[in-house]
C-alpha positions as CSV (number, residue, x, y, z in Angstrom):
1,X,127.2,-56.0,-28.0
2,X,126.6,-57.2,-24.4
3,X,126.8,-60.3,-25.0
4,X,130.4,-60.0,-26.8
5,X,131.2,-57.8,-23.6
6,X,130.2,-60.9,-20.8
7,X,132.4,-63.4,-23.2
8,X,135.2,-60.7,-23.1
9,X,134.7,-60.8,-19.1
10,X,134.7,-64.6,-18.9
11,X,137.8,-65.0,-21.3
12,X,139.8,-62.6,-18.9
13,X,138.7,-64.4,-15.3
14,X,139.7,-67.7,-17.2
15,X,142.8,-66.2,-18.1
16,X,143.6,-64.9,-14.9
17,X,143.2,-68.4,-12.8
18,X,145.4,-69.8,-15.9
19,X,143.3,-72.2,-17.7
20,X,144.8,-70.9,-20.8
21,X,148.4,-71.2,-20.9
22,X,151.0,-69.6,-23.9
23,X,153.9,-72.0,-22.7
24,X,154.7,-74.9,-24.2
25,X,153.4,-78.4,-22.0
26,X,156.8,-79.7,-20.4
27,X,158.1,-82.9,-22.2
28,X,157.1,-85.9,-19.4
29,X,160.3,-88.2,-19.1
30,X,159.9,-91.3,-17.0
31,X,162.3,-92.1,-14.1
32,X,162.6,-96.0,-13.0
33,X,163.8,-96.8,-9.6
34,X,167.2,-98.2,-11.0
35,X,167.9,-95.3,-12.9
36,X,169.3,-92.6,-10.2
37,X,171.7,-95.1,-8.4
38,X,173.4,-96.0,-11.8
39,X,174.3,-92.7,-12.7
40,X,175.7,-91.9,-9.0
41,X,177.8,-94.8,-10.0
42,X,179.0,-93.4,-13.6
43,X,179.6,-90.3,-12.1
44,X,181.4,-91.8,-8.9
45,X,183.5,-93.8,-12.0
46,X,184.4,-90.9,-13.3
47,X,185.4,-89.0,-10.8
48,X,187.7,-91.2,-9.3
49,X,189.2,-91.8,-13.3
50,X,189.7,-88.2,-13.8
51,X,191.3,-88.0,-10.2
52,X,193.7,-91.0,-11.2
53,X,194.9,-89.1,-14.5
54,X,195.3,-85.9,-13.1
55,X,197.7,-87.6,-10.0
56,X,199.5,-89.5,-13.0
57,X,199.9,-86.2,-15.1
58,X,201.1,-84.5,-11.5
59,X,203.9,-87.0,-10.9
60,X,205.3,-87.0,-14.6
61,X,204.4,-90.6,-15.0
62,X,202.8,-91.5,-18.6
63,X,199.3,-91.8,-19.0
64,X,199.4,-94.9,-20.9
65,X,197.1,-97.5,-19.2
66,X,194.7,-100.5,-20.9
67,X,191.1,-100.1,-21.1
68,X,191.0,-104.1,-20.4
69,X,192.6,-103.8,-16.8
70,X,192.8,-99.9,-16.4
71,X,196.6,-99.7,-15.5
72,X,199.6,-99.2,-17.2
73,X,200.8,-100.9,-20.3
């Protein structure tokens, strides 16, 4: 009975310094140098797109523009 008491004992200091954890291990993604300053660019894209349609909407001018060049057909 002692003996189940001092494994009792050891299982709750363990558990209090948190070598036995209930969460889930966090997914490890891998980030390459290149990465971050390519989405800064995406999102700088499109923010200055969504800015350009929303000053074309504002005026009353159509939204019609080319995907090739980006202006109006």
């Amino acid at each position: 009975m002692e003996s189940l008491y001092h494994a009792y004992q050891a299982y709750e200091r363990r558990a209090e310094r948190g070598e036995f954890s209930t969460q889930r291990p966090k997914k490890v993604y891998i980030r390459y140098a290149y990465r971050e300053p390519v989405l800064a660019r995406v999102g700088d894209f499109l923010i200055r797109t969504g800015l350009k349609l929303k000053c074309r909407y504002a005026t009353g001018k159509p939204m019609a523009w080319s995907p090739m060049t980006g202006s109006k057909q």
